[in-house]
N, C-alpha and C positions, 0 to 999 in steps of 0.2 A: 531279534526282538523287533517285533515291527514301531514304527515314531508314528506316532500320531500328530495330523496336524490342523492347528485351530483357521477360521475361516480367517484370522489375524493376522500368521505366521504364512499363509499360504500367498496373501495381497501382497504383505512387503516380497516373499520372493519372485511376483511376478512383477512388480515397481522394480525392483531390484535388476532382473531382468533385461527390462524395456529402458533401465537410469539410464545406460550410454549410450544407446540412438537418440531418446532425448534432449541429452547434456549437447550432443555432438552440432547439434542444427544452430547457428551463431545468430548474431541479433540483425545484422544486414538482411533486407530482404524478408524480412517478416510483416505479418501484416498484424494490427490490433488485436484482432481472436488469436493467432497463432502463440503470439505474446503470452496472451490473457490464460491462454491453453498452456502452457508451459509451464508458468508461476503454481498454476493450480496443480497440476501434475507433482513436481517439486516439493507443494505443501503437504499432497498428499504419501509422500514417499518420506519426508519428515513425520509425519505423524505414524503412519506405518512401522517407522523406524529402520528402514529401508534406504536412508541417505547414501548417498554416493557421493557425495561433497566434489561434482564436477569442477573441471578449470580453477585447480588452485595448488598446481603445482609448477613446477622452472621451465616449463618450457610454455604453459601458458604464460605468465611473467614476461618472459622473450616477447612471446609473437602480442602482445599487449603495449611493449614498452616499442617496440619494429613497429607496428602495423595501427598502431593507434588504439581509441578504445571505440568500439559497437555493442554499447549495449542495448538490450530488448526491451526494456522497461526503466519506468522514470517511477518510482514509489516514493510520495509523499508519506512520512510516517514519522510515529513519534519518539523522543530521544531515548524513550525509556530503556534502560539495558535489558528488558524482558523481551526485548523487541527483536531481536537480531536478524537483520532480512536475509543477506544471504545465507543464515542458517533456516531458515523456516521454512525458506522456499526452495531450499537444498540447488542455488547455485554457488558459482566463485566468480574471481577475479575478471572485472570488463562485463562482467552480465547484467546487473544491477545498477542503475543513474537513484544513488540514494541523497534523499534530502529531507534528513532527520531535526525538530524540530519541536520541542516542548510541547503536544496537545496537536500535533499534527496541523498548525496553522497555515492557513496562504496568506501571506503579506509579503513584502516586496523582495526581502529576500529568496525566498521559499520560489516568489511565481517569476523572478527574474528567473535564479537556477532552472527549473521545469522549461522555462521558455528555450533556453541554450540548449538542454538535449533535443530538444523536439525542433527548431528549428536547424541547430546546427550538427545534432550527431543521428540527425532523422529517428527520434524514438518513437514507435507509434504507438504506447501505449503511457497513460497517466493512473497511479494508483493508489487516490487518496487512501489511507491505512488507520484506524483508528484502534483501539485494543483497551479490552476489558479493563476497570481500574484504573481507569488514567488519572493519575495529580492531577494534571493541569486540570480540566475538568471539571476534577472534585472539587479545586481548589476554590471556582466560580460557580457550583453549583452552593457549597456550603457560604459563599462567601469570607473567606478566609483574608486575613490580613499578609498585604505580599508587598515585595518593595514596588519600586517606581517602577524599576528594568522589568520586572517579574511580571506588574500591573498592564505594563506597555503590549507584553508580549502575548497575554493572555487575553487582552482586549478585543480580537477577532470571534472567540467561546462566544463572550458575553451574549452576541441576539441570540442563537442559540439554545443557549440557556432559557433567556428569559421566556423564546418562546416558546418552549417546552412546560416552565411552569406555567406560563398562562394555557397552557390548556389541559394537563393535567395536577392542579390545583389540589386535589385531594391524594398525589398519588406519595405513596411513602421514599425517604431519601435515597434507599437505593433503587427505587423506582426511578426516579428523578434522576438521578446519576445515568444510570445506563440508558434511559432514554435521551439521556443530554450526549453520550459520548456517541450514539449514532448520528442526532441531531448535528452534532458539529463535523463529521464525515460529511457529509449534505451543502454545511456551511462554509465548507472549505474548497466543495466543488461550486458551489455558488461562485465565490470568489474568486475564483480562479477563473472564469469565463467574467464577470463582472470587471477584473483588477487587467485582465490580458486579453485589448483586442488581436491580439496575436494567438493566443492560443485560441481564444472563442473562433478566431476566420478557422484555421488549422482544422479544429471539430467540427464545426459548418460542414468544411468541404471534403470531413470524412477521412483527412490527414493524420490526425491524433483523436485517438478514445478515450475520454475520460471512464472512471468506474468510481467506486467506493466500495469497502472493504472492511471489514472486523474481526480483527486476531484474539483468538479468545488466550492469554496466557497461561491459562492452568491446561486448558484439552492440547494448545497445540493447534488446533483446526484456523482456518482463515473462510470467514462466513462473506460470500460475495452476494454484494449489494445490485453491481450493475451497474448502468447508466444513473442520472438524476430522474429523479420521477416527473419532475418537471425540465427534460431537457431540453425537448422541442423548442417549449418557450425562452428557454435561459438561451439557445441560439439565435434566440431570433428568426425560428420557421416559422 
């Protein structure tokens, strides 16, 4: 009986294929795209359904706990458990420098951590990560009563927010919402170049790439934003 096969079933077995020359290439030695090419690759072998759940078994374990950790990327993203990065982007153990965080914020803890991979474990890629439905968000877009700790932490959203409703003023709350959880993607790479002349020199001179990013949690898919649209300026070219 001959199998028929859909253009679906056909990607993941060539994703599937290609998983272990991928997985294999380590985080030393890579450059910003190569990074950025990786993640993406990974995301698309998770949606595919094609994962290979590289580096996370005992002998990576060993050569991580001997040889220290190199990971390839630094992803900013948010705590939500819909989130799970190295399920998404279909790596494991020492591949991912994750610095998970209510609403995906930069503030001092957030852009210290970022600062230590990128300066001390040479990561060359930064990956603000934002995702469909976010609370926090919602939480400041609806304005919702939150405690002190809860108010503190989600206090970076707020410009954000506000300036999304000042310019889409008529636009409906899920309108509002989703344009706010990209908006604060944006406002998180702001900050992070604003809050860290260390990371802003680092991207100056071409060191570290920032991007920004949105995980949609129901497809699965991670929607790449790119650079800031205003990066030039936010460096100081």
């Amino acid at each position: 009986m001959k199998r028929l096969f859909t253009a679906t079933t056909m990607l993941a077995l060539l994703l599937a294929c290609c998983a272990l020359a991928l997985a294999s290439s380590g985080g030393p030695g890579l450059t910003a795209d190569e990074a950025l090419a990786k993640l993406k690759e990974g995301n698309m072998r998770y949606v595919a359904q094609a994962s290979v759940a590289p580096h996370q078994d005992a002998a990576r374990r060993h050569e991580t706990a001997t040889d220290g950790q190199h990971p390839f990327a630094t992803i900013l993203s948010c705590a939500d458990s819909r989130v799970p990065l190295e399920i998404i982007f279909d790596q494991g153990v020492g591949d991912i420098f994750a610095v998970r965080v209510a609403g995906n914020v930069a503030a001092v803890d957030e852009i210290g951590t970022m600062e230590y991979g990128a300066e001390h474990l040479g990561v060359p890629l930064i990956v603000v990560l934002g995702h469909t439905k976010c609370g926090a968000v919602t939480a400041v877009v609806k304005n919702e009563p939150v405690t002190e700790n809860i108010g503190q932490l989600v206090a970076p959203i707020v410009p954000a927010v506000k300036s999304v409703k000042s310019r889409f003023a008529s636009a409906s709350l899920d309108e509002l919402i989703n344009k706010s959880i990209e908006a604060n993607v944006w406002q998180a790479v702001s900050d992070i170049y604003a809050k860290s002349p260390l990371l802003k020199k680092m991207a100056a001179a071409g060191k570290v790439k920032v991007v920004g990013a949105l995980y949609d949690i129901d497809s699965g898919k991670v929607q790449w934003f790119g650079e800031h649209p205003s990066n030039a300026s936010l460096l100081g070219k």
